[in-house]
Each structure stands twice: as C-alpha cells, then as structure tokens.
C-alpha positions in Angstrom: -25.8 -23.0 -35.4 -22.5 -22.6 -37.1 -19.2 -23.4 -35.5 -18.1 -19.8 -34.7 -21.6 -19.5 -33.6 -21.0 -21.8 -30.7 -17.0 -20.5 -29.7 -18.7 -17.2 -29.8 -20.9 -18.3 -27.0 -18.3 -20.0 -24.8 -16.1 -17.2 -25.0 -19.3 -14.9 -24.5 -19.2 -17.3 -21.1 -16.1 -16.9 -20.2 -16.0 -13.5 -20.6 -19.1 -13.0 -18.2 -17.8 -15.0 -15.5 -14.1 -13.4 -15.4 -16.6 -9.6 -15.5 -18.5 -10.7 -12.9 -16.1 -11.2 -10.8 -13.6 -8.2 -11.7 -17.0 -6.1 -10.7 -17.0 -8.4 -7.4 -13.6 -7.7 -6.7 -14.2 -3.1 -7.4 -17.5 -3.0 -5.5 -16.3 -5.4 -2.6 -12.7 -4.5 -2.0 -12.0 -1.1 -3.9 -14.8 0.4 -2.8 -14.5 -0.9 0.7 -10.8 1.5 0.7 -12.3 4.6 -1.0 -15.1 4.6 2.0 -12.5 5.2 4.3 -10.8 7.9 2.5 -14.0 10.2 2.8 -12.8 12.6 5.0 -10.6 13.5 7.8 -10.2 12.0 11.7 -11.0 13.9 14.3 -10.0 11.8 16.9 -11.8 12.2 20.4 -9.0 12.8 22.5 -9.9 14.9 25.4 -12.1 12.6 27.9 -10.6 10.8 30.6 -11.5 7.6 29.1 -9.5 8.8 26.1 -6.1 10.2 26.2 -3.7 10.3 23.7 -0.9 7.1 23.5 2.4 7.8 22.9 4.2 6.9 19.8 7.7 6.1 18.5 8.2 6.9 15.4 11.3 5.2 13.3 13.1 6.2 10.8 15.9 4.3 9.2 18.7 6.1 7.4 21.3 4.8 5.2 23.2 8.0 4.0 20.3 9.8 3.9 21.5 13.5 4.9 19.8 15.2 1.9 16.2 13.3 2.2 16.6 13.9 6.4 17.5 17.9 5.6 14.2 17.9 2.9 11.8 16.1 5.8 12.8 15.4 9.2 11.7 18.8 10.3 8.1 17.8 9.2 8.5 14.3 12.2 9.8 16.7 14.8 6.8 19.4 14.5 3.8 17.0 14.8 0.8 17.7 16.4 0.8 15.3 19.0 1.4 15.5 22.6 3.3 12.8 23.4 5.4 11.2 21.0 9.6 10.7 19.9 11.4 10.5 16.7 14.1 7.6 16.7 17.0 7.7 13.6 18.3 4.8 12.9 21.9 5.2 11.4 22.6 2.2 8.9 26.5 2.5 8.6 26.1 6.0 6.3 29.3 7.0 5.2 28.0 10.8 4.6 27.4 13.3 6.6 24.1 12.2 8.1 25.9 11.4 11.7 26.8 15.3 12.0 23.8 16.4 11.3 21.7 14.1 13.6 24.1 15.2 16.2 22.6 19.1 15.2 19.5 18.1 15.4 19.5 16.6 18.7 20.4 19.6 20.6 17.4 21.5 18.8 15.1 18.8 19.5 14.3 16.7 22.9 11.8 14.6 21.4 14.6 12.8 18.2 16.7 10.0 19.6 19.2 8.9 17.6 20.9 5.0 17.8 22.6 3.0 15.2 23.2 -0.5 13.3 26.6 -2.0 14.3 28.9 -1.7 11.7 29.7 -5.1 10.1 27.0 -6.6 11.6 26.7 -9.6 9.4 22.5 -10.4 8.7 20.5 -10.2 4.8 18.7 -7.8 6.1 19.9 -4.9 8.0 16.6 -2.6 7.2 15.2 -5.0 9.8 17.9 -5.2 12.1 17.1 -1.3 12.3 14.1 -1.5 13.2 14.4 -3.7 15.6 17.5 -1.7 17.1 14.8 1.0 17.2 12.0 -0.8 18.4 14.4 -1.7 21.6 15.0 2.0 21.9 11.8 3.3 21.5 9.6 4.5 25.4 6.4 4.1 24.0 4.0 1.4 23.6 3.6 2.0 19.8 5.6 2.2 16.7 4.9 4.2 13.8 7.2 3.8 11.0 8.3 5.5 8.0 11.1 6.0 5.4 14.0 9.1 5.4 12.8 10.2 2.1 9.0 10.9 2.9 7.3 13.9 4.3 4.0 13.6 6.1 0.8 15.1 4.7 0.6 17.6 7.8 1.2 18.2 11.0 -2.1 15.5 11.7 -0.1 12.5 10.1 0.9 11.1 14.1 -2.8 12.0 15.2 -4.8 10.0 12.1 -2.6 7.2 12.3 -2.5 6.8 16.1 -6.6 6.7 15.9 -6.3 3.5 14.2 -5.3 2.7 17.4 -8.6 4.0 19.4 -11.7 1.6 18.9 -14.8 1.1 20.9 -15.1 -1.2 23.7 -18.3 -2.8 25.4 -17.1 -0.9 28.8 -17.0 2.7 27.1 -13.6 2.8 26.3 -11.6 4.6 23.3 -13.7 6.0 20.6 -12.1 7.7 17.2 -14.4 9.5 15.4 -15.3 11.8 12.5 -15.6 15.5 12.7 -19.4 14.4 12.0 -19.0 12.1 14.9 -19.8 9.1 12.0 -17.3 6.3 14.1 -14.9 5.5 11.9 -14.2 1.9 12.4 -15.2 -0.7 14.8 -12.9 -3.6 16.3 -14.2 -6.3 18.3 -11.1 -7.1 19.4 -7.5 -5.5 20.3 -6.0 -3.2 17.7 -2.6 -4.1 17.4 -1.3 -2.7 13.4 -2.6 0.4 11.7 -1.8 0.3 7.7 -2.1 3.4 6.6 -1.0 4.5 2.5 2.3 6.0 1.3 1.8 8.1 -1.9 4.3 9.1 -4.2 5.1 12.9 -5.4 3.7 13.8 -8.5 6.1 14.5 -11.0 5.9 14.9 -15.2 6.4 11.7 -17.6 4.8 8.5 -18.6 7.1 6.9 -15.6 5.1 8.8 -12.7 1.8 8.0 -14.6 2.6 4.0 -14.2 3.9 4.7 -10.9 1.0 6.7 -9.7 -1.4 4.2 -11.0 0.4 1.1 -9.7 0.7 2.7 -6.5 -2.8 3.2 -6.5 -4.0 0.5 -7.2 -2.0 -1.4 -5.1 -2.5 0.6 -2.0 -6.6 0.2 -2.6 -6.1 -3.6 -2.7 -4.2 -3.8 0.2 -6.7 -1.3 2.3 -9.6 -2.4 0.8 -8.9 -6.2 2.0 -7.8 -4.9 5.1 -11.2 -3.3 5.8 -13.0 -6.5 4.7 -11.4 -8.6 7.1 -8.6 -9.8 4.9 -5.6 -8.2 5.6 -2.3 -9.3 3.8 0.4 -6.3 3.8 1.5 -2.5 4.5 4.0 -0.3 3.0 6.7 0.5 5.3 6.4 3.9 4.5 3.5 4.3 6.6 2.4 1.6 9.0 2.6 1.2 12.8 1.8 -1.5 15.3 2.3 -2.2 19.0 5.5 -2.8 20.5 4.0 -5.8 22.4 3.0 -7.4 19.1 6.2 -6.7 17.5 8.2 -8.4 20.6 5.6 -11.0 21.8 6.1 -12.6 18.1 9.8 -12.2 17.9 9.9 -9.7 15.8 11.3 -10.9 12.7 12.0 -13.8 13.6 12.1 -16.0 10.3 12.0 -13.4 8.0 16.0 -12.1 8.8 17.0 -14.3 5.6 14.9 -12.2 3.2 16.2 -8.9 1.7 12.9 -7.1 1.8 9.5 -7.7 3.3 10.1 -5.8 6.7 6.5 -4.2 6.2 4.8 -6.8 3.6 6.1 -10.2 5.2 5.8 -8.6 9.0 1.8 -7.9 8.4 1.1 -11.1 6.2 1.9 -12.8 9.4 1.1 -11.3 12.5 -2.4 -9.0 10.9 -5.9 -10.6 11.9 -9.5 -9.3 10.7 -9.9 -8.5 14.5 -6.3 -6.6 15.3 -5.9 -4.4 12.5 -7.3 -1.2 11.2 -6.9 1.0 8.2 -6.5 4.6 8.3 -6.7 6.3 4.6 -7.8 10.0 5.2 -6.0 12.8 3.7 -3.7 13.6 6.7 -2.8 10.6 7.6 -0.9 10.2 3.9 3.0 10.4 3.7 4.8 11.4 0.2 7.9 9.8 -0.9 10.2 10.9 -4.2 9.4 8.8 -7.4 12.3 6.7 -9.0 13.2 8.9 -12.3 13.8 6.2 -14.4 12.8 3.0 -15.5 15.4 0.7 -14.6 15.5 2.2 -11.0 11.3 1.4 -10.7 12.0 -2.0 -11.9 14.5 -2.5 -9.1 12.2 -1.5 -6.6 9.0 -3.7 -8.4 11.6 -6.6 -8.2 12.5 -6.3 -4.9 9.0 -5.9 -3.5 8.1 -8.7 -5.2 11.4 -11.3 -4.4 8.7 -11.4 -0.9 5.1 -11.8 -2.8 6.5 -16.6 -2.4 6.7 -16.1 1.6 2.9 -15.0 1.8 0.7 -16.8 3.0 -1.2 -19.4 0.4 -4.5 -18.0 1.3 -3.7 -14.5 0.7 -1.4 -15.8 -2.4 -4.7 -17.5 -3.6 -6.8 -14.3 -3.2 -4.7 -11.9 -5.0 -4.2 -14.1 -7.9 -8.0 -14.2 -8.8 -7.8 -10.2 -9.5 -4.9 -10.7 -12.7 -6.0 -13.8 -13.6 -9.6 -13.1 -14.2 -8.6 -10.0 -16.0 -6.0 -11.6 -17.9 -8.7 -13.8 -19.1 -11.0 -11.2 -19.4 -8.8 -9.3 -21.8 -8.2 -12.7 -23.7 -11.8 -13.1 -24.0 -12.6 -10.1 -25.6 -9.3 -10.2 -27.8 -11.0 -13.5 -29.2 -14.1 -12.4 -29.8 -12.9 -9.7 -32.0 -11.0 -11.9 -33.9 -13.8 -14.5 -34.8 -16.1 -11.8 -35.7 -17.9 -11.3 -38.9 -17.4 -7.5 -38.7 -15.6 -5.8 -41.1 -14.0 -2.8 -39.7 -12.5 -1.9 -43.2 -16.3 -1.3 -44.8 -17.8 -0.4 -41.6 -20.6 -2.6 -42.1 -22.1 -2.5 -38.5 -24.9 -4.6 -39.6 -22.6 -7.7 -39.5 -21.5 -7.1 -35.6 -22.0 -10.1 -33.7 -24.1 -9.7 -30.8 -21.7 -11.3 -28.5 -19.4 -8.9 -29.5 -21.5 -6.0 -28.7 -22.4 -7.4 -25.8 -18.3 -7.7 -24.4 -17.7 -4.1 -25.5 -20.5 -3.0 -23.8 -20.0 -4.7 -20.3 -15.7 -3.7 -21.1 -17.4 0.4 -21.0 -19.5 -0.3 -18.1 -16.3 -1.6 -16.6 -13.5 1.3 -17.1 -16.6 3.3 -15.9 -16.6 1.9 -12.6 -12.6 1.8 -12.8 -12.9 6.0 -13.4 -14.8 6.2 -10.8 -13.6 4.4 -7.8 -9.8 4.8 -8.7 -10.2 8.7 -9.1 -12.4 9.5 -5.9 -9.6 8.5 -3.8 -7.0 9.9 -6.2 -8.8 13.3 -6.0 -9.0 13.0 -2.3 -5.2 12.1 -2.2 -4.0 14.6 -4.3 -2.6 11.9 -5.9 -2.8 11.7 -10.3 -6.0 10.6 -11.3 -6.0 8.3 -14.7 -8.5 7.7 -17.2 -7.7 7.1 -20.8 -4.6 4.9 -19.6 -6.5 2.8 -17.2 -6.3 0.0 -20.0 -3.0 0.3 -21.2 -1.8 0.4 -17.5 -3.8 -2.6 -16.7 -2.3 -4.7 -19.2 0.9 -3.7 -18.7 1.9 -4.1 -15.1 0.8 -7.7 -14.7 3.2 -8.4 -18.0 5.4 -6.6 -16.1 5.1 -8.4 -12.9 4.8 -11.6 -14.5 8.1 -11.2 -16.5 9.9 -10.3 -13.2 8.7 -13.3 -11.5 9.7 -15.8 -14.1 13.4 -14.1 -14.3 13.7 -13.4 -10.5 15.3 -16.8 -9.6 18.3 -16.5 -12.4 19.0 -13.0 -11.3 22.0 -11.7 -8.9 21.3 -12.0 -5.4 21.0 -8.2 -3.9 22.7 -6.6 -1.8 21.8 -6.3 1.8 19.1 -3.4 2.8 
C-alpha cells in the first residue's frame, strides 16, 4: 500500500465522520424547523376553556416616519380581538412624533411613550423595550421592528398560539385546520420565536442575504423544536411579561449594544417554556440592506453578542461550521492527491476514495435542496440551489473574518 494510498484513507475518514454528522445535524435540526412550517394555525379559540390572551405588541422607532407610514397600518388592523400597539419613540429628530400623534386619534388600540432624551445607557433599543414593556396592559409581549410588515392580518393570531398548549386538566389547545396539535409543552409557555424574513429584492446581495437568513432562522427553530433553544430575532418574538420582569429584564445585558432578542432568549429560553411558531402567517418582512458594507454592519453587530452565549449553546453551534469546514477541507485534499488527470480525462485512474467523497458531497446538496427549499417555497422566501456551495463557503469566511477583527474595531454607537 503506497503512501498516498494510506492519506487517502485517513482523509476518506475524516471526511465520513465530518458527513455523518452534517447529515445528523439536516435530518435532526433542519428538518425538525421545516415540520413546523407545514401549514397554517388555526388556533382553537372559541371554547370557554380557551379564549384569546391579550397581547402588546412593541415597536421601537428611531426616526422611523417613512418605515411607520409603509407598515404600521398592517399592526393596527390585526385580526385579533384583544390586543394594543405600543410606539416607542427613541429621541427621532423627524417627523415621526407628528405623525404618531395622527395616528392616535384614528386608532384606540396604538399607545404611544418614549425614551428620555439623554438618557445615558449602551443600549437604548433595550431601554425601549423595557419603557414599553412597563406600558404595555397585557400579559404578553410581541415584538417587532418599525420597518417590517406582517404576513397578514393572522400574524398576532399564529404567534399568540405559541402561547396555547395542552394541559393534563383540559386546558388550551392550538391546533391545525386538520386538528393535527401543533405542539406539546409539558410545562408553562413563556417565549414564542417565531422567523423574520426579508423582502426579496434583485442582486447577488439579497441571494446571500436570503440564504443566510435562512439558514440561520432553520438553526435557530429547528433547535428550538428539539429542546435546545438558544436565540430569536427581534423582529418577531414574544414572551410573557411575567418572565420578562420576574428575571429583570435585561438586567446584565444593558452593557451590550445588541442582543436585546439573541442574548434575552439564550438566557431565560428552556426546552419546557418555549415554542416555535413558523407557519406562513405568522412570518414578518423586513427591507434588505442594499449594499454590502451596510450587511456587514448588521452581520457584525449581531455577532459583537454570539461571546455572551452560553458555552453550551456556543459548543453546539460550532460543530455545524467546523465539521463542514473540515468537510470541505477533506474533499479539497483528496482531489489534490489524486491520480486523476482531469487534462486527459482518463477516468480509469480516479481513486475510489475520491469517487466515493463526490458521491456522498451530491447526496449532500441533495438533501440541502431539499429541506432549505421546502420552507423557502412555503415562505415565499428565495429558494437557492446552484449557490448552496458557494454560499456555504462563504459566510462562515465571512463570519470568521468578522470575529477575528471585531475586538480592534470602533466601538458603536448606541442602539
């Protein structure tokens, strides 16, 4: 057995162990998200045992007046019976104050408060939440961001099932229009995470952002659902006010910039007191950054957080990039030991451990096709194939490059 003979075989080994588990990590987690995208909530609201909770939703506003005029109309008309819109106004200096005021008179249901001005804290996102949180009537809190638009008039409705489980004694049920129950909780249900698309637009940028997006918000749900739950988007989450208050709030995290979703779940969500909603109508679209710089921002400032998390959950999302950065590196390797040469096309000389890699590589995008494009089609979100690869490669580079840089950049501003 000749030397190459033998490298091919560890890297043949290697290759098969970081496979297996990247097929672990589609079939387990991935597909545990897509499940719950299969259809709609028709939430059994009408028995006594049953009846609908109210809901605060909050909105926080820094000089939003053109994203509010685009969307807020969308929050006001929900198809819910109980529920109020609260407006936080972080110190905008356009003319988002006057037209709240408009607004009010139309509508009985939008409260508006603000954020002190000059009120000195990192992060005054949270301090406007928590402002609206103290202002809210209800006993839960559904939040989302000035610049997105719910799917429909459902979005309050799917979300706020999250909220209804079963109980020994017969309590709250949420169910499919098939009456299929939609999730079971053996315990209280106290944070719903729900996903926030973006708009599809034209360009290679939307295509990365789509897929990152994506992929993201299936990791995210998808642990949830297995019992692992590690973040939300505040773009569309909710929880209890008695959770939010009980814990302080955030209480610890004032001192980071972002994480007022991320940070907030990794430490107060359970296996037993959350629940993931992912149906159609309980979506909300946001507007896409338009260029690359802007995205970048936004990457880097999600991920300033991604240190505060927990080590478990730190521990369990670094398996997925490293085992398909070694995967990748694998493969790369075997091609260049072989004894093919791609100039003559002499296919007799293809090592077998090199058919072997490509083959299980097809089987894998196949799967990738698959389970990332049901719940893109489902979505109405962009589906991806030929790019799954380049996009794969690309944003852990990507993330990886932002990490290593973050702690020599400018600190932020506050937001």
């Amino acid at each position: 057995m000749s030397e190459w003979s033998l490298i091919e075989q560890v890297l043949l080994g290697v290759f098969a162990a970081m496979w297996l588990y990247q097929m672990y990590f589609y079939f387990r987690y991935i597909l545990a998200a897509v499940r719950r995208t299969k259809a709609n909530v028709n939430c059994q609201l009408s028995t006594v045992n049953c009846q609908p909770p109210g809901v605060s939703v909050i909105v926080c506003a820094r000089n939003e007046e053109a994203n509010l005029r685009d969307y807020m109309q969308a929050l006001l008309t929900q198809d819910y019976p109980e529920y109020e819109v609260i407006i936080v106004n972080d110190g905008s200096v356009d003319n988002t104050r006057t037209y709240l005021d408009y607004w009010q008179k139309r509508y009985k249901n939008l409260k508006v408060t603000f954020v002190p001005i000059g009120a000195k804290v990192a992060s005054t996102k949270k301090l406007a939440i928590t402002l609206g949180a103290k202002a809210a009537q209800y006993d839960y809190l559904l939040l989302t961001d000035a610049d997105c638009r719910p799917e429909s008039t459902h979005w309050i409705r799917e979300m706020m099932s999250g909220f209804v489980s079963p109980t020994a004694e017969g309590g709250l049920t949420a169910q499919r229009s098939n009456n299929e129950v939609v999730e079971q909780h053996s315990g209280q249900t106290d944070i719903v995470l729900g996903f926030g698309a973006y708009f599809v637009k034209h360009g290679l940028l939307n295509r990365l952002i789509q897929f990152d997006t994506l992929f993201n918000g299936l990791q995210y749900l998808g642990q949830a659902a297995c019992g692992h739950p590690y973040m939300g988007v505040g773009r569309n989450l909710a929880y209890s006010k008695r959770l939010f208050f009980a814990h302080g709030g955030f209480e610890g995290l004032m001192e980071n910039k972002a994480g007022d979703d991320d940070l907030f779940v990794n430490r107060e969500a359970t296996r037993t007191n959350t629940a993931v909603v992912a149906t159609r109508d309980s979506l909300t679209w946001s507007v896409p950054k338009t260029s690359f710089v802007e995205w970048l921002r936004q990457k880097r400032r999600h991920l300033s957080v991604a240190p505060k998390y927990k080590l478990s959950t730190k521990l369990r999302l670094g398996l997925e990039p490293v085992t398909r950065g070694l995967l990748y590196a694998a493969l790369i390797a075997l091609i260049v030991i072989s004894e093919i040469s791609i100039v003559n096309y002499q296919l007799s000389a293809i090592d077998l451990p090199l058919v072997i890699a490509l083959g299980a590589m097809l089987l894998r995008w196949i799967v990738q096709c698959v389970l990332l494009n049901i719940p893109a089609h489902r979505w109405g979100t962009r589906k991806t194939v030929l790019l799954i690869p380049v996009w794969e490669i690309l944003l852990p580079l990507i993330t990886l490059t932002t990490m290593l840089i973050e702690p020599f950049r400018p600190k932020p501003k506050r937001w």
